[in-house]
mmCIF file as Biopython writes it, N, C-alpha, C and O atoms, coordinates in Angstrom:
data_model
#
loop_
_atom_site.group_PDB
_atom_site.id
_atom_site.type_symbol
_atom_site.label_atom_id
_atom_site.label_alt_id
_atom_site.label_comp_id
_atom_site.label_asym_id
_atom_site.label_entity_id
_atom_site.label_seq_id
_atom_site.pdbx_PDB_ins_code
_atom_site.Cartn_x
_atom_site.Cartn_y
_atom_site.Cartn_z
_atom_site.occupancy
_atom_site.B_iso_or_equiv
_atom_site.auth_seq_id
_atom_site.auth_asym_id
_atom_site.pdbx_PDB_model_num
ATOM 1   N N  . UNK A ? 1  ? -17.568 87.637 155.359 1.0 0.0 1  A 1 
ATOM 2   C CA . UNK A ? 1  ? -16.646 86.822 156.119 1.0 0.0 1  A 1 
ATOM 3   C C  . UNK A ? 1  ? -15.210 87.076 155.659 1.0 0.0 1  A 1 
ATOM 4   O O  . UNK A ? 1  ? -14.951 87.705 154.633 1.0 0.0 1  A 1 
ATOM 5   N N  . UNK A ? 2  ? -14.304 86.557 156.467 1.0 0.0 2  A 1 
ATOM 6   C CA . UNK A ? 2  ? -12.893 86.998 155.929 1.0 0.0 2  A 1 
ATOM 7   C C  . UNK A ? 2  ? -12.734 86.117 154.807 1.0 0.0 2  A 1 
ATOM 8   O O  . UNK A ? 2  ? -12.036 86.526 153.879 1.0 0.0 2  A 1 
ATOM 9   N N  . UNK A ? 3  ? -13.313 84.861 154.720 1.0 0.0 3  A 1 
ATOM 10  C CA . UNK A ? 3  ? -13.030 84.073 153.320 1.0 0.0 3  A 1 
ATOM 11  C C  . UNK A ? 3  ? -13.227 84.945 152.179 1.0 0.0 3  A 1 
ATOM 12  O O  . UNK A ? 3  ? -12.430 84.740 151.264 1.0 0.0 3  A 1 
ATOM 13  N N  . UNK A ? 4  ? -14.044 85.827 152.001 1.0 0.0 4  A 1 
ATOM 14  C CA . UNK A ? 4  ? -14.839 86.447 151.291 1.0 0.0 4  A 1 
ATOM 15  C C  . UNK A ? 4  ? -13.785 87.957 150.676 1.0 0.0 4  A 1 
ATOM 16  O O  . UNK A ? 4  ? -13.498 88.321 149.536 1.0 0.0 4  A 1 
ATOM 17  N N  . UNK A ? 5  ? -13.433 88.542 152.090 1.0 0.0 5  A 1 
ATOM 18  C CA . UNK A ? 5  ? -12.809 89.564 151.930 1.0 0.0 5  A 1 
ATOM 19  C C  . UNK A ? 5  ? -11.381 88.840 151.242 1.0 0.0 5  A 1 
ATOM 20  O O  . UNK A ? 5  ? -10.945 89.307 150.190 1.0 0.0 5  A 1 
ATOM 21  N N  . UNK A ? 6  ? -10.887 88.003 151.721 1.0 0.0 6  A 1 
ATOM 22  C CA . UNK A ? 6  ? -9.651  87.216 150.612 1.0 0.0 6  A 1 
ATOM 23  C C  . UNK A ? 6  ? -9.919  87.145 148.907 1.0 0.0 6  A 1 
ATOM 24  O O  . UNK A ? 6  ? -9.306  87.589 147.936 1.0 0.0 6  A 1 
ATOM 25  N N  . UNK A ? 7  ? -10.940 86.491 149.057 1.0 0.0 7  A 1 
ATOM 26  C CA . UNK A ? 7  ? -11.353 86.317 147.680 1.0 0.0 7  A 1 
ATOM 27  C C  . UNK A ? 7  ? -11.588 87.345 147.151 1.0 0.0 7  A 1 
ATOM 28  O O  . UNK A ? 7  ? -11.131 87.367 146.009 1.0 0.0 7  A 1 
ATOM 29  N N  . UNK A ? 8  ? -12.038 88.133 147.406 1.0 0.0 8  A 1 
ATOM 30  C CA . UNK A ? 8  ? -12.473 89.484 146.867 1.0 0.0 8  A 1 
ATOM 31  C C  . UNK A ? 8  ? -11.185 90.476 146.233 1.0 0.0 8  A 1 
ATOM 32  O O  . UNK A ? 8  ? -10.968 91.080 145.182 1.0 0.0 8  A 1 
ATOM 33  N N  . UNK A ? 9  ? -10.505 90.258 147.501 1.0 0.0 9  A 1 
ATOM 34  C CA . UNK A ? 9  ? -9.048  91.423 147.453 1.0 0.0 9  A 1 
ATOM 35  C C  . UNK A ? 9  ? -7.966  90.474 146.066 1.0 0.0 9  A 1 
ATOM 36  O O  . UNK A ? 9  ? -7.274  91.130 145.287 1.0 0.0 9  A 1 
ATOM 37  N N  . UNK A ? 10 ? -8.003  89.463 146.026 1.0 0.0 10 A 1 
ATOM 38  C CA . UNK A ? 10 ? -7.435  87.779 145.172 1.0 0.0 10 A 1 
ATOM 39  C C  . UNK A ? 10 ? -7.865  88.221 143.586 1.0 0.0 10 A 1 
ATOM 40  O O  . UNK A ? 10 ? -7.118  87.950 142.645 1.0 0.0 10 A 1 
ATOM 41  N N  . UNK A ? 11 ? -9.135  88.921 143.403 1.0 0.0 11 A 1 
ATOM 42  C CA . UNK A ? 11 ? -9.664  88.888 142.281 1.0 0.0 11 A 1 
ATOM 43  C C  . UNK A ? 11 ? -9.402  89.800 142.016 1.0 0.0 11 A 1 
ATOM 44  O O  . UNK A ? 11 ? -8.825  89.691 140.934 1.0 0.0 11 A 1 
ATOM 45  N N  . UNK A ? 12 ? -9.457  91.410 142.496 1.0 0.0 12 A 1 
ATOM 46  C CA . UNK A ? 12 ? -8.983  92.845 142.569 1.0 0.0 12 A 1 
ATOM 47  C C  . UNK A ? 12 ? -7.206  92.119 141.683 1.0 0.0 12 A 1 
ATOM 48  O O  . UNK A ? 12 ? -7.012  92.035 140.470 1.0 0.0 12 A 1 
ATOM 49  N N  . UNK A ? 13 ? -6.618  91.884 142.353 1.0 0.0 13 A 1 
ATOM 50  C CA . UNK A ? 13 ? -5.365  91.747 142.345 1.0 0.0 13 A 1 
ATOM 51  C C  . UNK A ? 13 ? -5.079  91.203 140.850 1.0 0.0 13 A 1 
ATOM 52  O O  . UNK A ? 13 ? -4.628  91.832 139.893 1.0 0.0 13 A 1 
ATOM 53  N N  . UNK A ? 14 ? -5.582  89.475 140.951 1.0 0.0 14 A 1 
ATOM 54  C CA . UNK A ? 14 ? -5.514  88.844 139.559 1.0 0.0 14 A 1 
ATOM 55  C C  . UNK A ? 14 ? -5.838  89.496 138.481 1.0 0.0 14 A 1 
ATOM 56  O O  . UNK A ? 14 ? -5.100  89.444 137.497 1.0 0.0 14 A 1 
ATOM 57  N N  . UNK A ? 15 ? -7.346  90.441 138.479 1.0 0.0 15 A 1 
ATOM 58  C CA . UNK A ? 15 ? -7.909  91.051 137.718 1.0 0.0 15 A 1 
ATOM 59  C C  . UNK A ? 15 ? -7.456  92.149 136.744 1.0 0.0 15 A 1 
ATOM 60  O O  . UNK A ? 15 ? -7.636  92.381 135.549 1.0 0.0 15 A 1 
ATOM 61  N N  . UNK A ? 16 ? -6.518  92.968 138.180 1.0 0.0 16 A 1 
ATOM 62  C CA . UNK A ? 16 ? -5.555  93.776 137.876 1.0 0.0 16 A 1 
ATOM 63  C C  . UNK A ? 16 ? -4.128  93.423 136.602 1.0 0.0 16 A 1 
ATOM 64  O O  . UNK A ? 16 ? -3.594  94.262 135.876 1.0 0.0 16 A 1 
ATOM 65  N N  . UNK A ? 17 ? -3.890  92.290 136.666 1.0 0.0 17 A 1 
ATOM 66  C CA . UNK A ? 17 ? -2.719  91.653 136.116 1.0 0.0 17 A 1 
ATOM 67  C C  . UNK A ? 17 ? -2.957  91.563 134.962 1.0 0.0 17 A 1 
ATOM 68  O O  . UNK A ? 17 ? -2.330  91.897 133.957 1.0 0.0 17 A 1 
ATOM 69  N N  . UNK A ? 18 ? -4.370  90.861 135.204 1.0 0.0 18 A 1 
ATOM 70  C CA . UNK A ? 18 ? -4.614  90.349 133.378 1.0 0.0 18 A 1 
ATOM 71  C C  . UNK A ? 18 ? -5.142  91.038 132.951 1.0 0.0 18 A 1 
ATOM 72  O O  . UNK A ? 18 ? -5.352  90.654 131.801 1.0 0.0 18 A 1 
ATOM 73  N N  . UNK A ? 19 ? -5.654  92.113 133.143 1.0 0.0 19 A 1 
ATOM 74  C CA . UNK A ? 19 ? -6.037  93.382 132.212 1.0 0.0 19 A 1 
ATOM 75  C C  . UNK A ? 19 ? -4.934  94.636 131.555 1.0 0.0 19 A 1 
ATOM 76  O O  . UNK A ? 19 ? -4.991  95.677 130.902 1.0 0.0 19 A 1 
ATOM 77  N N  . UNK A ? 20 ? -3.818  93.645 132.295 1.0 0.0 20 A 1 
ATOM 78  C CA . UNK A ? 20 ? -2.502  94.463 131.466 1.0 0.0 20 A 1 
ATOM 79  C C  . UNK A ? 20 ? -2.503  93.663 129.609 1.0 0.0 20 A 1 
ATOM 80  O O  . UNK A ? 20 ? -2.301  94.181 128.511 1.0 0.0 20 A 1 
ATOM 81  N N  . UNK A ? 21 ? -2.790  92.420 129.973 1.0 0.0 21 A 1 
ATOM 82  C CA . UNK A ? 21 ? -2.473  91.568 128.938 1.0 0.0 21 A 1 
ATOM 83  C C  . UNK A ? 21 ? -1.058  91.241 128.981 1.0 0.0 21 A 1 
ATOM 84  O O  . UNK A ? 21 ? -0.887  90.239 128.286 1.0 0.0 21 A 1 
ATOM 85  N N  . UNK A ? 22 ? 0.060   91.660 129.507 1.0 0.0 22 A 1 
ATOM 86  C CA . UNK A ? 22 ? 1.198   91.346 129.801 1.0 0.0 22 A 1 
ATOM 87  C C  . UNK A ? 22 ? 1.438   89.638 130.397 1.0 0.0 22 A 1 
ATOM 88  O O  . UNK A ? 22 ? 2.458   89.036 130.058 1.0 0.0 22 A 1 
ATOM 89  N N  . UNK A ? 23 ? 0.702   89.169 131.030 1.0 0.0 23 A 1 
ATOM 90  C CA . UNK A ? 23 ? 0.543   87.729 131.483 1.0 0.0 23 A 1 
ATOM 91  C C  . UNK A ? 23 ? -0.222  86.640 131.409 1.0 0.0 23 A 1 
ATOM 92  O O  . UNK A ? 23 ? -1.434  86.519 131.582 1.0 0.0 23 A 1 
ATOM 93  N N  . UNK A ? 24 ? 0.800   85.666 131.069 1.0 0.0 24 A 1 
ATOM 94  C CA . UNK A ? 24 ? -0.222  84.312 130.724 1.0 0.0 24 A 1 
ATOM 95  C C  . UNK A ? 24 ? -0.806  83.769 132.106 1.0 0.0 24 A 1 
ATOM 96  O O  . UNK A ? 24 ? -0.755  84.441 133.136 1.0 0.0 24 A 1 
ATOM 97  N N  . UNK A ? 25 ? -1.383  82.452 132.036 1.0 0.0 25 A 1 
ATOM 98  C CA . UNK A ? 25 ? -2.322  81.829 133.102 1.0 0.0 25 A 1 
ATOM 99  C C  . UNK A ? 25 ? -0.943  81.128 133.841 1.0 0.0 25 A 1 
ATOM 100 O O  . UNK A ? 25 ? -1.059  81.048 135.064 1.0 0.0 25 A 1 
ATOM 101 N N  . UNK A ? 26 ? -0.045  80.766 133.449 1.0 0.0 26 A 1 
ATOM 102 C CA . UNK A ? 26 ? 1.402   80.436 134.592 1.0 0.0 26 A 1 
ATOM 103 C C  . UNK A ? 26 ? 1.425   81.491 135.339 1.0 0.0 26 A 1 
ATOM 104 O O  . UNK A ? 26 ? 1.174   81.267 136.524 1.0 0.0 26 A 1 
ATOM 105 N N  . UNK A ? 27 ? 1.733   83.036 134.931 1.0 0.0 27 A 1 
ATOM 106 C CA . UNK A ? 27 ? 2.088   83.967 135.566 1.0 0.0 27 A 1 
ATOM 107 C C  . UNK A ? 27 ? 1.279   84.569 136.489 1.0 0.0 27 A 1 
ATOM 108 O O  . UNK A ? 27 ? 1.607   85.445 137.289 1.0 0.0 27 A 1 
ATOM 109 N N  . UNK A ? 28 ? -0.261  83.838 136.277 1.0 0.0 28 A 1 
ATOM 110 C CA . UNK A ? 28 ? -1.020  84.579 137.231 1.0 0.0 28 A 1 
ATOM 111 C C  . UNK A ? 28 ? -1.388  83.762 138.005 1.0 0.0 28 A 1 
ATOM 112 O O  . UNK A ? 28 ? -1.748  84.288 139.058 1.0 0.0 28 A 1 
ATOM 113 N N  . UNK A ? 29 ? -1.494  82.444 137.991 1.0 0.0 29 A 1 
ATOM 114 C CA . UNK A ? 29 ? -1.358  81.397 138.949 1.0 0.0 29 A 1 
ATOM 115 C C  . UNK A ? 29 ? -0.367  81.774 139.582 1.0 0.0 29 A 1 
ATOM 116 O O  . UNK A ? 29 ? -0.671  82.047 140.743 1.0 0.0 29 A 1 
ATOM 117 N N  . UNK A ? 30 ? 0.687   81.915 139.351 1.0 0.0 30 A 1 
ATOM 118 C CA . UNK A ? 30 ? 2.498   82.259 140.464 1.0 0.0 30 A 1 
ATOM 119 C C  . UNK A ? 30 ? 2.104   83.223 141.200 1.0 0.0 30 A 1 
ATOM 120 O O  . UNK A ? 30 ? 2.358   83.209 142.404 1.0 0.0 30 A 1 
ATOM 121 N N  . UNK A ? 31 ? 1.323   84.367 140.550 1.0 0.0 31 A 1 
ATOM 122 C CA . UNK A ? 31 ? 1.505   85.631 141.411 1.0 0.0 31 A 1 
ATOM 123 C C  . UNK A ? 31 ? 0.282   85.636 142.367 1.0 0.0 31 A 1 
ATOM 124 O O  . UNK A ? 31 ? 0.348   86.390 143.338 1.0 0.0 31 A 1 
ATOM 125 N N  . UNK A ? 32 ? -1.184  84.629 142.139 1.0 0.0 32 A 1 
ATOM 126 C CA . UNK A ? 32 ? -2.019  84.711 143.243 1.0 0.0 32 A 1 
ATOM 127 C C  . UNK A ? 32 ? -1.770  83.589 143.998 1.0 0.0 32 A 1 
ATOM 128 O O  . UNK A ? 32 ? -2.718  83.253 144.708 1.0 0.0 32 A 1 
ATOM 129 N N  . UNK A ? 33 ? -0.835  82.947 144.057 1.0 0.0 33 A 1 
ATOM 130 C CA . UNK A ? 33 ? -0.301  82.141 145.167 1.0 0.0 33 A 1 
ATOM 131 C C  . UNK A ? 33 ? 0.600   83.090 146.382 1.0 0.0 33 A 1 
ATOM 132 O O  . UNK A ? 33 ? 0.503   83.288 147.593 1.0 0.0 33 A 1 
ATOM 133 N N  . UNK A ? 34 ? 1.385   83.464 145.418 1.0 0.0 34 A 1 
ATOM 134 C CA . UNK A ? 34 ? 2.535   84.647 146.059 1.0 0.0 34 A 1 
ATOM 135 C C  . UNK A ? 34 ? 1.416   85.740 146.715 1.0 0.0 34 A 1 
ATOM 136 O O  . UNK A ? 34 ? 1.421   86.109 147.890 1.0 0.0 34 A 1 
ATOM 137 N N  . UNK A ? 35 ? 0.678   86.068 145.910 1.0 0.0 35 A 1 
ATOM 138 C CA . UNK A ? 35 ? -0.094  87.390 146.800 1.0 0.0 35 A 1 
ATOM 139 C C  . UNK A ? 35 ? -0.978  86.226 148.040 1.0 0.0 35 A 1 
ATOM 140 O O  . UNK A ? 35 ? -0.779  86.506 149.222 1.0 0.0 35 A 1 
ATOM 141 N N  . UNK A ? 36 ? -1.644  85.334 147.825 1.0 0.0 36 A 1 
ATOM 142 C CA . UNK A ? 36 ? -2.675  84.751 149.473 1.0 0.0 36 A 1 
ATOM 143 C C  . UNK A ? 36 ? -0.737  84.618 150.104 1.0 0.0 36 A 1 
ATOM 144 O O  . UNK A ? 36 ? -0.371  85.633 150.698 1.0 0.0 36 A 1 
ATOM 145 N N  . UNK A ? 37 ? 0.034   83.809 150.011 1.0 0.0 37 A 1 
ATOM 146 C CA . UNK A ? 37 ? 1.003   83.728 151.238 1.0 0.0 37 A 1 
ATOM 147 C C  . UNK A ? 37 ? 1.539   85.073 151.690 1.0 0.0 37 A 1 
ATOM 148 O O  . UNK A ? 37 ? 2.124   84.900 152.759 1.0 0.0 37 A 1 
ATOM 149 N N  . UNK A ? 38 ? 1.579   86.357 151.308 1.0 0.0 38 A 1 
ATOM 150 C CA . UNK A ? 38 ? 1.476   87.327 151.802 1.0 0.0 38 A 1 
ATOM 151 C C  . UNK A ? 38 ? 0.556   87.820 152.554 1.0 0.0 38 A 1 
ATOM 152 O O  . UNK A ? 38 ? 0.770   88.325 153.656 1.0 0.0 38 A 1 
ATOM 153 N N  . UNK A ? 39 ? -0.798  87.684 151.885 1.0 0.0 39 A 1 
ATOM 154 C CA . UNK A ? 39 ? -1.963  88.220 153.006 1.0 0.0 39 A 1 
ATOM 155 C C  . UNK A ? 39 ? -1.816  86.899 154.216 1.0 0.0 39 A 1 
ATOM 156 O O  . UNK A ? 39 ? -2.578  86.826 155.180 1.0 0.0 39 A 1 
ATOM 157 N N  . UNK A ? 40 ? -1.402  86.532 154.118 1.0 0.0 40 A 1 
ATOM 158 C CA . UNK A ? 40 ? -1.487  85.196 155.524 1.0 0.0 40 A 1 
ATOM 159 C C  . UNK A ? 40 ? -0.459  86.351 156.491 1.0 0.0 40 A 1 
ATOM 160 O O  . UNK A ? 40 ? -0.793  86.801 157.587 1.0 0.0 40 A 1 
ATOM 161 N N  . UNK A ? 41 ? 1.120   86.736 155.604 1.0 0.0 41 A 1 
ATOM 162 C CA . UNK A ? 41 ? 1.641   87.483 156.308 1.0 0.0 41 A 1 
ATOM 163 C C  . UNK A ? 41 ? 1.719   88.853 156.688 1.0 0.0 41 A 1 
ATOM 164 O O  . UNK A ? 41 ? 2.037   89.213 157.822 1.0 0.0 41 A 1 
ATOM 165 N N  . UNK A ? 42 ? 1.411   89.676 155.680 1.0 0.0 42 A 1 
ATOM 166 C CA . UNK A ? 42 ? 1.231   90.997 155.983 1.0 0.0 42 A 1 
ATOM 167 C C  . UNK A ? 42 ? -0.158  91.538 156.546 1.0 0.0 42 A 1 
ATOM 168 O O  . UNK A ? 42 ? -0.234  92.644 157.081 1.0 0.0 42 A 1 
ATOM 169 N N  . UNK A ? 43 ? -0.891  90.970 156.444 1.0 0.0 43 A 1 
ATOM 170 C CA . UNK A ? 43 ? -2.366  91.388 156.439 1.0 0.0 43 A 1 
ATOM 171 C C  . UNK A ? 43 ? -2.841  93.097 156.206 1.0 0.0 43 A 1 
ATOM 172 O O  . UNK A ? 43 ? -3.779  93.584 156.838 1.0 0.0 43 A 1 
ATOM 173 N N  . UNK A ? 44 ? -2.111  93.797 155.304 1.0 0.0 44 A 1 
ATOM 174 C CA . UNK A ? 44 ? -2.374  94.839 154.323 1.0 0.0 44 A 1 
ATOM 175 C C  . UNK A ? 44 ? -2.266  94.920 153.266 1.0 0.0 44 A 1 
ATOM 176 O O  . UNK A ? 44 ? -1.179  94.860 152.691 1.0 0.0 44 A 1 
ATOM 177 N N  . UNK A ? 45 ? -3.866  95.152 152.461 1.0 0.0 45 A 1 
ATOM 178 C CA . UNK A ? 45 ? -4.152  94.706 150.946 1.0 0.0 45 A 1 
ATOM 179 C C  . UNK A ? 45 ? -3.045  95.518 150.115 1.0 0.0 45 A 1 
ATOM 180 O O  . UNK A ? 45 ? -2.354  94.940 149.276 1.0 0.0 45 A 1 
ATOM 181 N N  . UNK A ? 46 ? -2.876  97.237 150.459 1.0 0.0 46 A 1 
ATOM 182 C CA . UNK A ? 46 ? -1.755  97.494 149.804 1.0 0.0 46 A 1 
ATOM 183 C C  . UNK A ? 46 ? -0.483  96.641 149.837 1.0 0.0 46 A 1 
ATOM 184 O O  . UNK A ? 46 ? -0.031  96.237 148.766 1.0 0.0 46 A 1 
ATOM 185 N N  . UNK A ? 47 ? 0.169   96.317 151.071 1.0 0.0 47 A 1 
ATOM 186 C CA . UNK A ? 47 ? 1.220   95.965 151.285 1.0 0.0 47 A 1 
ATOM 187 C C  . UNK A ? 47 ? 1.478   94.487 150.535 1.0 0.0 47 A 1 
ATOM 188 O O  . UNK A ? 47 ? 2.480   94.215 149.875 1.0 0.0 47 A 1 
ATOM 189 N N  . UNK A ? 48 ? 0.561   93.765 150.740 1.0 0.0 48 A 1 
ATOM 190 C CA . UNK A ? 48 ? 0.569   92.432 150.092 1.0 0.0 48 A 1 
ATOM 191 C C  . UNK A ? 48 ? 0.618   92.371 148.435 1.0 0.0 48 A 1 
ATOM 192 O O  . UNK A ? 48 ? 1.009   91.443 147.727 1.0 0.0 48 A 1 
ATOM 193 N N  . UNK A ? 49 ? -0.025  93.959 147.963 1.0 0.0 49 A 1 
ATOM 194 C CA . UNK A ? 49 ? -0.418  93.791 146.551 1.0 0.0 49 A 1 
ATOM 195 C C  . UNK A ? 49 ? 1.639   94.087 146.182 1.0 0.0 49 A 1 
ATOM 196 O O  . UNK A ? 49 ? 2.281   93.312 145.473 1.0 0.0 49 A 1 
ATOM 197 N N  . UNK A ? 50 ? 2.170   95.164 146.772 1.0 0.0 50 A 1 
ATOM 198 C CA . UNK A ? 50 ? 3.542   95.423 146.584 1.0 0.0 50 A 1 
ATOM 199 C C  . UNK A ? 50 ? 4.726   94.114 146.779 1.0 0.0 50 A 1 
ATOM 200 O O  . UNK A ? 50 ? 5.682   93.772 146.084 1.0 0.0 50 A 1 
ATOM 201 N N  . UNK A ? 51 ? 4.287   93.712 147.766 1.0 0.0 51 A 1 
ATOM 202 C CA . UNK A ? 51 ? 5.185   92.556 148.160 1.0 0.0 51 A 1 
ATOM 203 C C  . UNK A ? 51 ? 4.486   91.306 147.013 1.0 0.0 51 A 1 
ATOM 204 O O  . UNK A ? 51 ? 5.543   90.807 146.628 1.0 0.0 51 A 1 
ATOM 205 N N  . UNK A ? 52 ? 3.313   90.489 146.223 1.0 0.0 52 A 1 
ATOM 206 C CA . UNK A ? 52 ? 3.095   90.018 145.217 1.0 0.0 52 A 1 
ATOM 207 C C  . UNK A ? 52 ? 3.994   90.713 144.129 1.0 0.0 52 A 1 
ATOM 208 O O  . UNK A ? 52 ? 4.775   90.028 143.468 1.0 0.0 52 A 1 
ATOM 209 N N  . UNK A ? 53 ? 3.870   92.292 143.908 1.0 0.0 53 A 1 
ATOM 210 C CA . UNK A ? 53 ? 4.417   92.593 142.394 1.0 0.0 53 A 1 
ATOM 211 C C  . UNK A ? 53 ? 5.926   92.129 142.487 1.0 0.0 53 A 1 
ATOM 212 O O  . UNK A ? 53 ? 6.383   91.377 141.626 1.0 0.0 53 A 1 
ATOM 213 N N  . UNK A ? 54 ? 6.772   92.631 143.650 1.0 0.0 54 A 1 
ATOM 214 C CA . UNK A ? 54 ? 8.246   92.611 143.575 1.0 0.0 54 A 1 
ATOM 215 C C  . UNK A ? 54 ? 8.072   91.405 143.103 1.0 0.0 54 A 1 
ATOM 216 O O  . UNK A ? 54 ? 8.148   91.310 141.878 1.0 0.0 54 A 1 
ATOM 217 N N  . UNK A ? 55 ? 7.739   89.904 144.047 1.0 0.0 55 A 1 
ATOM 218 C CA . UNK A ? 55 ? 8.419   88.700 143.715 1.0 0.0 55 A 1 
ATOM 219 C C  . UNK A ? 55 ? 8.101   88.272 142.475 1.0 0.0 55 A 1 
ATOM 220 O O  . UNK A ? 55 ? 8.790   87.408 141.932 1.0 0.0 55 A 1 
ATOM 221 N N  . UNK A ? 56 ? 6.916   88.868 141.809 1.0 0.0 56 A 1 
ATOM 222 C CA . UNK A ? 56 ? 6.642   88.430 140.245 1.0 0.0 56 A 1 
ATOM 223 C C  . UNK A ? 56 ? 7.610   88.877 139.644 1.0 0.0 56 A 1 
ATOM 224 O O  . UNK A ? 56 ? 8.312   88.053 139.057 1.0 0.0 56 A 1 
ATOM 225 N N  . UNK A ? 57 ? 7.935   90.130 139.588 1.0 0.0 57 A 1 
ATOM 226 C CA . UNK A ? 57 ? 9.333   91.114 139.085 1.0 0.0 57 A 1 
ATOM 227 C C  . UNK A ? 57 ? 10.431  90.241 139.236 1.0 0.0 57 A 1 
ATOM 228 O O  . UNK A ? 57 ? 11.050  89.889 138.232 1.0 0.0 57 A 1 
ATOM 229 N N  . UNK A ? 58 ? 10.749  89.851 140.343 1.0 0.0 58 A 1 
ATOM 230 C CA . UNK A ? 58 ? 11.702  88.921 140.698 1.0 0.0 58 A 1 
ATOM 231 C C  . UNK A ? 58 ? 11.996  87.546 139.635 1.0 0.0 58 A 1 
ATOM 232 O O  . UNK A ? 58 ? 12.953  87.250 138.919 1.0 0.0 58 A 1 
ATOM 233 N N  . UNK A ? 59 ? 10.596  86.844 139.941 1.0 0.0 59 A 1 
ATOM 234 C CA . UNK A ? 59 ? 10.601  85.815 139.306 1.0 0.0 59 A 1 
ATOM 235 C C  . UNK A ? 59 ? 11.034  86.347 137.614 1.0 0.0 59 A 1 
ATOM 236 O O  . UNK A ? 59 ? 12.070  85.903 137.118 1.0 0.0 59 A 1 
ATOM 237 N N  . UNK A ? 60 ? 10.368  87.074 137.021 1.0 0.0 60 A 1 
ATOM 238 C CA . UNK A ? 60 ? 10.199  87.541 135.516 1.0 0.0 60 A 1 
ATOM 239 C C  . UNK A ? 60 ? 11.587  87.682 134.928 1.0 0.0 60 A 1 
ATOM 240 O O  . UNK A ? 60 ? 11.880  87.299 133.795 1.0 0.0 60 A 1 
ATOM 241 N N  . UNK A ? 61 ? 12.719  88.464 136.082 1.0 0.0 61 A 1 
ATOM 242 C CA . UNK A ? 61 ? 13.920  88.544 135.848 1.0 0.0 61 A 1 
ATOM 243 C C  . UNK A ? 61 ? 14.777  87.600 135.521 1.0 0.0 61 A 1 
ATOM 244 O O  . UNK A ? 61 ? 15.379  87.448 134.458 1.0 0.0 61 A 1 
ATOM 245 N N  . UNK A ? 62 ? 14.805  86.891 136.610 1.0 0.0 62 A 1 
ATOM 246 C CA . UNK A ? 62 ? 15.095  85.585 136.695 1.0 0.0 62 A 1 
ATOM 247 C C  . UNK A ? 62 ? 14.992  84.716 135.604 1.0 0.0 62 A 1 
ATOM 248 O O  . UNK A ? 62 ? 15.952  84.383 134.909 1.0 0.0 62 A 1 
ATOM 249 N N  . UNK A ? 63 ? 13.774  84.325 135.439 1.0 0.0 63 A 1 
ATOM 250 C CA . UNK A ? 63 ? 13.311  83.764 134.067 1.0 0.0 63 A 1 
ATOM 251 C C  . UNK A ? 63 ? 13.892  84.340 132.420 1.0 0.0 63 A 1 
ATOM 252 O O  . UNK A ? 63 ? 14.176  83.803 131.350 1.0 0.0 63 A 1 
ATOM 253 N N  . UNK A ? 64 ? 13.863  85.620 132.928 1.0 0.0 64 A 1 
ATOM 254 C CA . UNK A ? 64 ? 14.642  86.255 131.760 1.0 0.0 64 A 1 
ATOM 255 C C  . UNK A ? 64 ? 16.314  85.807 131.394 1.0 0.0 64 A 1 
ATOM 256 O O  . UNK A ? 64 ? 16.762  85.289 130.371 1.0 0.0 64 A 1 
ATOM 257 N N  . UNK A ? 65 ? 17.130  86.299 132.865 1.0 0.0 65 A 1 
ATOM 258 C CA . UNK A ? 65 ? 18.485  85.666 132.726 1.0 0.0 65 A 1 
ATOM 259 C C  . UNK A ? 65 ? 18.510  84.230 132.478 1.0 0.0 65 A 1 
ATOM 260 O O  . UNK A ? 65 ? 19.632  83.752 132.309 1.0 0.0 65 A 1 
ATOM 261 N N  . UNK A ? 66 ? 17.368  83.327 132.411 1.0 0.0 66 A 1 
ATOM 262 C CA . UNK A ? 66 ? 17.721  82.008 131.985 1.0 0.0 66 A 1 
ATOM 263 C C  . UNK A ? 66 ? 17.762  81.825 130.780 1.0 0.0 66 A 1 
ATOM 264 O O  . UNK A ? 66 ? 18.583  81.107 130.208 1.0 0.0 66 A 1 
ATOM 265 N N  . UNK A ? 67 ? 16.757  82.542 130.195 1.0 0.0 67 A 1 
ATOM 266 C CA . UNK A ? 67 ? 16.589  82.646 128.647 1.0 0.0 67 A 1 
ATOM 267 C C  . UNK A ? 67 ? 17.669  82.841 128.086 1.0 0.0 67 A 1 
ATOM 268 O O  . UNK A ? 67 ? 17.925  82.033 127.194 1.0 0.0 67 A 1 
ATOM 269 N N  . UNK A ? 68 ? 18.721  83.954 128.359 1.0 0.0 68 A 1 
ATOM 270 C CA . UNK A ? 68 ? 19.580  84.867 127.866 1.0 0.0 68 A 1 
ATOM 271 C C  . UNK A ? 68 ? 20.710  83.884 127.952 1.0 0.0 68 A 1 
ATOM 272 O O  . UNK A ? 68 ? 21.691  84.088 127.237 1.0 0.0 68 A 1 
ATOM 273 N N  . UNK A ? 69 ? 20.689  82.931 128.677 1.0 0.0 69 A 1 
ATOM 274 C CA . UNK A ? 69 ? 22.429  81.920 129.347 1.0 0.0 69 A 1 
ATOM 275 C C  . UNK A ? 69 ? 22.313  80.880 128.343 1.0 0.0 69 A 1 
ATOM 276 O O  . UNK A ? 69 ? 23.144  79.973 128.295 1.0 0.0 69 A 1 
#
């Protein structure tokens, strides 16, 4: 079912993240929220996985220049 194929592509993705070890459970909660509101919009698993990384990138930056101020 498409529930299925979500979940599936959701876990690929998350799975992907935290096997960097680079991210805690905030960061991967943020980024599989950010990646399903993409697949709602893009509906391509590549495209959605690119458009998730930028805004994590985004966010990470961000978070960084706050640190730094």
């Amino acid at each position: 079912s498409e529930n299925d194929s979500r979940r599936s592509a959701l876990y690929r993705y998350v799975t992907n993240l935290s096997d960097t070890g680079e991210y805690g459970f905030d960061l991967l909660q943020m980024a599989a929220v950010v990646y399903l509101k993409k697949l709602d919009e893009l509906h391509d698993a590549r495209g959605v996985s690119l458009a998730a990384d930028r805004s994590l990138a985004e966010w990470l930056e961000a978070r960084s220049a706050q640190l730094e101020a």
